[in-house]
C-alpha positions in Angstrom: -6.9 -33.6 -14.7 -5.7 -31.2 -11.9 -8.0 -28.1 -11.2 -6.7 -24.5 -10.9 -4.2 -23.7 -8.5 -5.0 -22.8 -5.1 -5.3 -19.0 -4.6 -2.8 -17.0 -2.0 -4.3 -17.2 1.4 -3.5 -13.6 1.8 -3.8 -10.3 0.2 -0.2 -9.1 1.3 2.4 -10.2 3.2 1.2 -10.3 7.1 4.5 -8.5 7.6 2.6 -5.4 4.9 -0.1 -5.4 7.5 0.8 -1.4 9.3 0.9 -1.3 13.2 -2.5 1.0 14.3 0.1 3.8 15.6 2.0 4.0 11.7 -1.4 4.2 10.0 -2.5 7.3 12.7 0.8 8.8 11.3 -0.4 9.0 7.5 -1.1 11.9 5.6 -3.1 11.1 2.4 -4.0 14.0 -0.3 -4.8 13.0 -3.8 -1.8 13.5 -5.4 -0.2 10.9 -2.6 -3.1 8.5 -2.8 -4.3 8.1 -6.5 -1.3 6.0 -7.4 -2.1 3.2 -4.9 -5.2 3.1 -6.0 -4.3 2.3 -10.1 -6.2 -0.9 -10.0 -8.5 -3.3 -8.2 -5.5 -5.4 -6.9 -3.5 -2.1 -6.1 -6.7 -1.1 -4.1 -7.1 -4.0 -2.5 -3.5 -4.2 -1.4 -3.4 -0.5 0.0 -6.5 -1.3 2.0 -5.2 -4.7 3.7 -2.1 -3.2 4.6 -4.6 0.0 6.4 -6.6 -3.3 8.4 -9.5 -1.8 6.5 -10.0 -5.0 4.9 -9.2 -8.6 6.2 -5.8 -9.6 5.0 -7.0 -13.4 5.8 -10.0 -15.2 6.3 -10.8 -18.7 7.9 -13.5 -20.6 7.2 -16.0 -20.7 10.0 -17.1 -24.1 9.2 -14.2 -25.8 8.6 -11.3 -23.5 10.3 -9.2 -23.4 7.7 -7.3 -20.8 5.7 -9.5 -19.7 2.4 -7.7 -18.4 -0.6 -8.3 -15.7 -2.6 -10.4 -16.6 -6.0 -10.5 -14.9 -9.2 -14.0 -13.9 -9.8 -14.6 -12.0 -12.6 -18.3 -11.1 -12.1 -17.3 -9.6 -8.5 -17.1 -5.8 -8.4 -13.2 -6.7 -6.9 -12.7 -9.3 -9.3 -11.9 -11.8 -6.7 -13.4 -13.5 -3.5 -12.2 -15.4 -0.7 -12.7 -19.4 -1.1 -12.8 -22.4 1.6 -10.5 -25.2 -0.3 -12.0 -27.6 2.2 -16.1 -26.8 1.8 -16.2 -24.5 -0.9 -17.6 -21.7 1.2 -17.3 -18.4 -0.2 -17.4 -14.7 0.9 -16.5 -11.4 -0.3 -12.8 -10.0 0.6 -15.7 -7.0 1.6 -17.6 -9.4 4.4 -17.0 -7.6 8.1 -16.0 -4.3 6.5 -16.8 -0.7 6.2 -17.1 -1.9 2.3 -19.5 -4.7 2.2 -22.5 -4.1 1.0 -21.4 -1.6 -1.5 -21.4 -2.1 -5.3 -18.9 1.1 -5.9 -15.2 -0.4 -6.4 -13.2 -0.1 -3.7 -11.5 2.8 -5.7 -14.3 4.9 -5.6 -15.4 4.5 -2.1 -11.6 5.4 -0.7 -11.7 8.5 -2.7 -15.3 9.6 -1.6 -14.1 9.1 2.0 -11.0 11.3 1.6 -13.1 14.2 -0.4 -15.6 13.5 2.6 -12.9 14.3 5.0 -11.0 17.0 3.3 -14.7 18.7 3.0 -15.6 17.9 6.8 -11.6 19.7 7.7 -12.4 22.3 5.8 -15.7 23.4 7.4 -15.0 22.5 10.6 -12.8 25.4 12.1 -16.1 28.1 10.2 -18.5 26.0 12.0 -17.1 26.0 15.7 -16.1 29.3 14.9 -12.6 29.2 14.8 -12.0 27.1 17.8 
């Protein structure tokens, strides 16, 4: 009896992944950024392609490439998996993310309310300057 197939060993294409420069260059407002963020895959896409999550992982014991594994008791519905050892970790592990139980969803958009709130108070508070 064969087991399920192995998982993709990234969240996008490496060639997705942005340059640091073309991210610097973005200019997010809601109305830009709610539709890549329609669902946990969509989420976790728009964030590998940003670098703000891993877009691979290898195992640290074995060095190989771990796939991605559907989880369904994960907030993100998926995990990354050693084929080799079995080793897991959250596609969160090493990131501004882990540790937090809010979907990935949520956490973008209270980070760019943070930001749009932090823009707007800033010129008042240094008084224009």
């Amino acid at each position: 009896m064969a087991g399920r197939p192995a998982g993709q060993s990234t969240i996008v294409p490496n060639a997705n992944v942005m340059t640091l420069p073309a991210i610097r260059q973005e200019v997010w407002n809601f109305s830009t950024l709610i539709p890549s963020l329609q669902s946990k895959q969509a989420s976790m896409e728009w964030l590998a392609c940003r670098r703000l999550l891993r877009n691979e992982l290898r195992c640290a014991a074995c060095d190989v490439d771990c796939r991605l594994n559907a989880h369904a008791k994960n907030v993100d519905a998926c995990r990354w998996k050693c084929t080799t050892c079995g080793a897991r970790k959250s596609i969160r592990d090493g990131s501004f993310f882990s540790g937090s139980h809010f979907t990935l969803q949520q956490v973008v958009i209270v980070q760019l309310l943070l930001v749009k709130r932090h823009a707007a108070e800033r010129p008042a508070a240094s008084g224009g300057h």
